[in-house]
C-alpha positions in Angstrom: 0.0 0.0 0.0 1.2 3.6 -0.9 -0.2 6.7 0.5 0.4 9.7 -1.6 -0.5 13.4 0.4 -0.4 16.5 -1.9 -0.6 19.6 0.1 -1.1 22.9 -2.3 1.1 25.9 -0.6 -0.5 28.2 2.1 -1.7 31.4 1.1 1.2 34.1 -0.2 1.5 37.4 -0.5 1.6 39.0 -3.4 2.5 42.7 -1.7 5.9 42.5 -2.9 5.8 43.3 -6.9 9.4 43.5 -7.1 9.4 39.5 -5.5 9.7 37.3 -8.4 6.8 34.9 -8.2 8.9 32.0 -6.7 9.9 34.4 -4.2 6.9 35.3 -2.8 6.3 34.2 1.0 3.5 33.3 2.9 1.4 35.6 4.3 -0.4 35.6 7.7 -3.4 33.3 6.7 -1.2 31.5 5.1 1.1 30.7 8.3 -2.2 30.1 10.3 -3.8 27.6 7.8 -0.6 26.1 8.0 0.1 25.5 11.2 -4.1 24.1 11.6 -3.7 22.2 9.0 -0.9 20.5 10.0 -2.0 20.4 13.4 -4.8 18.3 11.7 -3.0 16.1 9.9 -0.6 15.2 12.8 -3.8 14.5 14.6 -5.4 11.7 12.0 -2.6 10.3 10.3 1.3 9.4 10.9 4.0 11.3 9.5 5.0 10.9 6.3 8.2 8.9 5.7 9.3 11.8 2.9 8.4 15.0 2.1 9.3 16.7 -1.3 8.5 20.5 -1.8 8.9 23.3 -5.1 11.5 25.5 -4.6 9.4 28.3 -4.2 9.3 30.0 -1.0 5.7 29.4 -0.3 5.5 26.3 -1.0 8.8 25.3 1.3 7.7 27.6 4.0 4.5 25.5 4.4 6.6 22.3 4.2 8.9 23.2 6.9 5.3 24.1 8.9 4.2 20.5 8.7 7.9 19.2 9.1 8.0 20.9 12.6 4.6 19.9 13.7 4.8 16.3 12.3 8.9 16.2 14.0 9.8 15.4 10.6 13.4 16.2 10.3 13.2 19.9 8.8 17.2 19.3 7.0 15.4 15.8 5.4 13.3 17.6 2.9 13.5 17.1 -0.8 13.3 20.0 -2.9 12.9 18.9 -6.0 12.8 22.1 -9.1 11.0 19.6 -11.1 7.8 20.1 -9.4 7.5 24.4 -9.7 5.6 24.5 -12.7 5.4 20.9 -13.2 3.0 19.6 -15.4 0.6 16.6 -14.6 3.0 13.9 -16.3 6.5 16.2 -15.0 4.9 15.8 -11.3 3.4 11.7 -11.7 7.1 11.3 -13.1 8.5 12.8 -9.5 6.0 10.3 -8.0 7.1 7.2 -10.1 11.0 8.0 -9.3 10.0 7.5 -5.5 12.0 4.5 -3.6 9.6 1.8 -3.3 10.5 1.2 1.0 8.9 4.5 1.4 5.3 3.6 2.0 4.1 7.4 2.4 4.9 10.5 0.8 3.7 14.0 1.0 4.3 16.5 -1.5 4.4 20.8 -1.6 3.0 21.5 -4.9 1.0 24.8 -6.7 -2.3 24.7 -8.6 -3.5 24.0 -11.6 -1.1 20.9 -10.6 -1.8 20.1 -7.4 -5.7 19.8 -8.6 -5.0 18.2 -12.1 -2.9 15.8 -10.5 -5.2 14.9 -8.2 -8.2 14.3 -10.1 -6.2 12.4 -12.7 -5.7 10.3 -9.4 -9.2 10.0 -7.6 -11.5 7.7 -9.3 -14.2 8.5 -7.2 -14.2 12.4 -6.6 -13.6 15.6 -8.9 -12.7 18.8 -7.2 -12.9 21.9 -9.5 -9.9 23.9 -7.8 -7.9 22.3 -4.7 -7.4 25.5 -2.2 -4.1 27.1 -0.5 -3.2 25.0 2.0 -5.6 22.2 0.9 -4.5 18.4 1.9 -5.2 15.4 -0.6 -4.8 12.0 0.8 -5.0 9.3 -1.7 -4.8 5.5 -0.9 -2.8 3.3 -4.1 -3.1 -0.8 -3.5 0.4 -1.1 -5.0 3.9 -1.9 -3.7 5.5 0.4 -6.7 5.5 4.2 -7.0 5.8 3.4 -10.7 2.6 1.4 -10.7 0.3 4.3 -9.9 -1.7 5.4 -12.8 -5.0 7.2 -13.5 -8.0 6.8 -11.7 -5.8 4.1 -9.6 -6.8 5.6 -5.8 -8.4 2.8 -3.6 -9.5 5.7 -0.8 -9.1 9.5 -1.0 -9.4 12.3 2.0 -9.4 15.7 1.8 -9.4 18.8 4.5 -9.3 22.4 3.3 -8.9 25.2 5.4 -11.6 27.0 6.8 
């Protein structure tokens, strides 16, 4: 069984025009869904084995959020350029290259991805636009990364900030 959790980044701030867009931190709702929705997470599930994030600021910022609450090992997280505007293959293909002992994996992504991916996923569920912040959990009855193909979630979760 694999267990695939794409977070999208918190909410940013776009305030800073002269911030290129990978720049661009989180803003204050953004640090508060974070820290509820990994509060949430730590709550109902276990912590992942790995954790992979964009480059982009945002999107690491709300990984190292989870990290701390989850007492992942901050210094253990993937950055992988390959998933800041990724498409829906370029991001499956970061999923398939995945080492097959890690049975859980959570991922720092940005939309359209993050939702594309997702429903691509799902086979029972369709969500228009995933939000900031937004946590996918999808279920695969596979031993292989490189075995999970469309439609191809058993179970899927979801919790969206409020």
């Amino acid at each position: 069984m694999k267990t695939l959790i794409l977070v999208r980044h918190a909410k940013s701030d776009w305030g800073y025009e002269f911030l290129n867009d990978i720049d661009r931190p989180l803003n204050e709702k953004g640090y508060r869904d974070a820290y509820t929705q990994s509060k949430w997470y730590k709550d109902n599930f276990p912590a992942p084995q790995l954790i992979l994030s964009s480059p982009a600021i945002r999107a690491i910022s709300t990984a190292l959020i989870f990290a701390r609450t989850l007492k992942y090992n901050e210094e253990k997280i993937i950055v992988r350029h390959g998933i800041y505007e990724a498409s829906t293959n370029d991001f499956l293909n970061n999923i398939h290259l995945l080492p097959n002992d890690v049975e859980t994996a959570m991922f720092f992504g940005h939309n359209p991805t993050i939702t594309h991916l997702f429903n691509w996923l799902s086979n029972d569920i369709f969500i228009d636009n995933i939000p900031t912040c937004g946590i996918m959990i999808l279920e695969f009855e596979t031993d292989q990364w490189k075995k999970i193909q469309e439609k191809s979630a058993l179970r899927v979760q979801h919790k969206f900030p409020k």
